[in-house]
N, C-alpha and C positions, 0 to 999 in steps of 0.2 A: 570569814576573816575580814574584818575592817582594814577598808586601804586610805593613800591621804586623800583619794577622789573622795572617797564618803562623808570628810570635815571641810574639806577646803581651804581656802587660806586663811580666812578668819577664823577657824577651826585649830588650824596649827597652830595658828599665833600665838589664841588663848592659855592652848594647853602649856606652850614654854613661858606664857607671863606666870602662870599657876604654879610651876615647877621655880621660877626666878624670884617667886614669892616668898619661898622656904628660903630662899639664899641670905648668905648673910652681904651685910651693907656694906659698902663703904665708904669714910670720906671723902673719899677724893673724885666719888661721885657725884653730882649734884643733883646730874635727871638721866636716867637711865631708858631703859624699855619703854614703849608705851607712845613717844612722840615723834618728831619729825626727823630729828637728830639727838644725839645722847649732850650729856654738859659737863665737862671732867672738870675739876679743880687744878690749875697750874699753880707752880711755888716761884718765887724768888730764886735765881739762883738755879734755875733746873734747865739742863736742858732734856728734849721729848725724844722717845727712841720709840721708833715703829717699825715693825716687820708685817707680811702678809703673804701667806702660802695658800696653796689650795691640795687637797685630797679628793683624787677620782677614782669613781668606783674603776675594775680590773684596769689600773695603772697603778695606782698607790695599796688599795684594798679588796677585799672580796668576800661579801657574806658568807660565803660558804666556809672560807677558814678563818673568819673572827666573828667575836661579839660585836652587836652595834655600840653597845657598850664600851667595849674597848677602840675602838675605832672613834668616838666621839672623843675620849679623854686621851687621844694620841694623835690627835686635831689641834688639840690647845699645847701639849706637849712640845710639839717639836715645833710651832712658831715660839714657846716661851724658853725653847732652847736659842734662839737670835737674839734674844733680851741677853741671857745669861753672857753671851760671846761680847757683848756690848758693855756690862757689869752693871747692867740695869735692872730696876725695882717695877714689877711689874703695877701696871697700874688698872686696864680693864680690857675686857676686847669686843669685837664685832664677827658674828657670825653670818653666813650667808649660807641656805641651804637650798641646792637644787636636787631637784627628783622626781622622779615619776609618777604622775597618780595614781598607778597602781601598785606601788611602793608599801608594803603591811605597814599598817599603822604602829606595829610592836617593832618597827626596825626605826622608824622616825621616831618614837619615842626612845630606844634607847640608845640611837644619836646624840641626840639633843639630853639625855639623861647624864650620859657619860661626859659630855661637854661642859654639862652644868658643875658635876662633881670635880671637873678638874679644876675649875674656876676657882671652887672653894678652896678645893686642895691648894693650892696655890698663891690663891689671895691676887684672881684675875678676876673680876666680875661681868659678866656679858652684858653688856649693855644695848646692843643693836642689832641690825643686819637687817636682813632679806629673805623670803623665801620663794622660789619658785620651779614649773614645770621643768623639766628638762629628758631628754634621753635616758640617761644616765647618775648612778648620785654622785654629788660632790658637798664637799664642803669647801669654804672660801674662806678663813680666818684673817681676822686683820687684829695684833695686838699691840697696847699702848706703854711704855713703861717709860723713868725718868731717870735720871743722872745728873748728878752735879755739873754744872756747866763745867763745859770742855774737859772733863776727865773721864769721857767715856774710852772702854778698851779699844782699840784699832788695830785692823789689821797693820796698815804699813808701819805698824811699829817697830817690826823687825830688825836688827842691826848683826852683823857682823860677831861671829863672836858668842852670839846668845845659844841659851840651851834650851833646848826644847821638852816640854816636858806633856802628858796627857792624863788626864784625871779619868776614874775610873777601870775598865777594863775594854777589851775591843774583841769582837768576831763573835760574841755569842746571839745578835740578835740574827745577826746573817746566818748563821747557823740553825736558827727556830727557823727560819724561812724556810731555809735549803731543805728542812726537813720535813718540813708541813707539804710545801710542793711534789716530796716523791713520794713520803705515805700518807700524805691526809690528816687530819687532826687539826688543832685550833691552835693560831697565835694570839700568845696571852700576854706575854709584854709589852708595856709599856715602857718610853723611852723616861728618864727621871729630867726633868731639866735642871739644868747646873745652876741653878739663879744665887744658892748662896756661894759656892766657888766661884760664880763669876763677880760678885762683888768683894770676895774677901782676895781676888787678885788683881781687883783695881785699886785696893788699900795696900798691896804688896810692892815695896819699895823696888824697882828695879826693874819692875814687870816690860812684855813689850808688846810684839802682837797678839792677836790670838783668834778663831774662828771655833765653829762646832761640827763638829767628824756627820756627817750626815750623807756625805756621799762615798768613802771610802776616805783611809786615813792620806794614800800616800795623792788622791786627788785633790784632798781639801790641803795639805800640805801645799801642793804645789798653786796653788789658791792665796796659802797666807806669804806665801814668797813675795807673790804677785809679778808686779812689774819693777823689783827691787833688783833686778840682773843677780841674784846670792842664788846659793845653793842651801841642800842638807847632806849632812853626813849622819846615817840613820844604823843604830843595830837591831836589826828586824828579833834578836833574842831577847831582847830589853823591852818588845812592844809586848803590854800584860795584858792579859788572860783569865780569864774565869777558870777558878780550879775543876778540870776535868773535861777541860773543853776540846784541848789536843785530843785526847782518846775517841771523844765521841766525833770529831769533824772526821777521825779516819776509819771509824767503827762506821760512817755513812761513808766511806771512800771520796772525802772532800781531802783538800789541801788545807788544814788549818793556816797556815802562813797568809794563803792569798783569802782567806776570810776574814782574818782579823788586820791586814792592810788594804784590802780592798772593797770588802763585803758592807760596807756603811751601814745608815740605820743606827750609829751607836750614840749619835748626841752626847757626847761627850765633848769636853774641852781642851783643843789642843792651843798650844800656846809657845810663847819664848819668854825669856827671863834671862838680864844678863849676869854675865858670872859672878859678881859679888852680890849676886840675889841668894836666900833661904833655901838652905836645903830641903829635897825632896818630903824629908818626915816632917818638918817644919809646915810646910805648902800642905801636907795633910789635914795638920790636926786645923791650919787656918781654912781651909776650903773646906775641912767636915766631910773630905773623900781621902781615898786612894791618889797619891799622885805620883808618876814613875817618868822618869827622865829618859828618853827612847834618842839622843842625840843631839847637834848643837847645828849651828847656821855656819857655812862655810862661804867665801869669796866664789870657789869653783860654781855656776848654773848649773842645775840639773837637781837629781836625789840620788846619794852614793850610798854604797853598801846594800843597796836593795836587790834581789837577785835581778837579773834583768827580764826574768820571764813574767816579774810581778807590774818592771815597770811598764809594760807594753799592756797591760789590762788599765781600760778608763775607769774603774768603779762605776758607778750610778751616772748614767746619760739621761738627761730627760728629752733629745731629740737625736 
């Protein structure tokens, strides 16, 4: 079995210029891979929206229960879920890959394979990065996307009043987890990023804040409040679901409630909208998703109507 010790860095390199080869172009690239720094094209009128996360091996992922494959295109995934919460047009990104030289050269490949096919899928182009030794793998994503000046989404948009509404469905990725962890098997999900709901509700007359469910709904909630002193008034029966998914969270003796408001992972878009904004079915067919109205912003601080045993669980801690 060939490992990255047996190519080395110039070895890797080549193989992801070869693979970036097949890719398709784009304009708004000017000079990509290959040199000292990448050259993006700027517009009149734009402004630049940047996010950067990182993926580590047993913190974020684990060969054992996913593809490198999937794990590469759930890399670019959920930074171009930041874009989407922004109502930004992606524009390219940068990878950094650290790992072990004794790392199979079929898991670096289909890292970097899976990373590349998101790109396309997406119309994110890799343009740069890093690669290097380390303990452990990771990857380091940094990605680029644009907006009309000053009409990117914001959290502190929030006001008084508004309704809250989330696209998609919530609790089934935490659910592959939950399930994969006690019997084994593979996670095959990938998160979708929201990029065209998130700009078809910065064209949405009324809109206000909005963020991406990544750590659990009722943490990231209490996220897009911020430091606005407001509350929510939430009906945890209103928060949706994948058909079938109640049965099975308790056919594994899980609590589906506290998986689909706390269980994160769903990259979905939660948001506010004030009252004389478009109805839910409305918000659908514009966002090109499911969009369901789970509650509105109240004066009172805190999150109301949620059981309290839900609200004492942080969702997703990263320390």
């Amino acid at each position: 079995m060939r490992r990255l010790r047996d190519i080395g860095e110039s070895g890797l390199i080549a193989r992801i210029e070869r693979r970036l080869a097949r890719a398709t172009r784009s304009p708004r690239v000017r000079l990509g891979i290959g040199d000292d720094a990448a050259l993006l094209r700027s517009r009149a009128d734009e402004d630049w929206v940047t996010s950067s996360d990182a993926l580590v091996e047993d913190v974020h992922f684990r060969f054992a229960n996913q593809a490198a494959t999937t794990i590469g295109r759930r890399a670019l995934a959920v930074n171009l879920s930041d874009l989407a919460a922004m109502g930004a047009t992606p524009i390219a990104c940068t990878l950094s890959l650290a790992a072990p030289p004794e790392l199979p050269l079929q898991l670096a490949d289909g890292l970097v394979a899976g990373f590349v096919e998101a790109g396309i899928r997406w119309r994110c182009p890799l343009v740069g990065g890093n690669v290097t030794a380390a303990r452990e793998t990771s990857l380091h994503v940094s990605v680029f996307g644009g907006v009309a000046a000053g009409q990117s989404l914001r959290r502190g948009a929030v006001r008084k009043g508004d309704r809250i509404g989330v696209t998609g469905t919530l609790g089934s990725k935490a659910l592959e987890r939950a399930r994969v962890e006690r019997n084994g098997g593979r996670i095959r999900r990938v998160p979708e990023p929201r990029l065209r709901a998130g700009r078809a509700l910065l064209a949405t007359p009324g809109h206000g804040g909005c963020i991406d469910v990544s750590d659990g709904l009722l943490r990231d909630l209490e996220a897009l409040l911020g430091s606005s002193g407001l509350g929510a008034e939430i009906d945890p029966a209103a928060v949706p679901t994948a058909r079938g998914f109640r049965s099975a969270a308790l056919k594994e003796g899980l609590d589906p409630d506290r998986l689909a408001l706390t269980g994160g992972e769903d990259y979905e878009l939660l948001f506010s909208l004030r009252p004389g904004g478009p109805t839910c079915a409305a918000l659908s067919r514009r966002m090109g998703c499911r969009v369901t109205e789970i509650g509105r912003v109240v004066s009172a601080p805190g999150l109301h109507g949620v059981p309290e045993a839900l609200l004492g669980h942080p969702g997703w801690r990263h320390f």
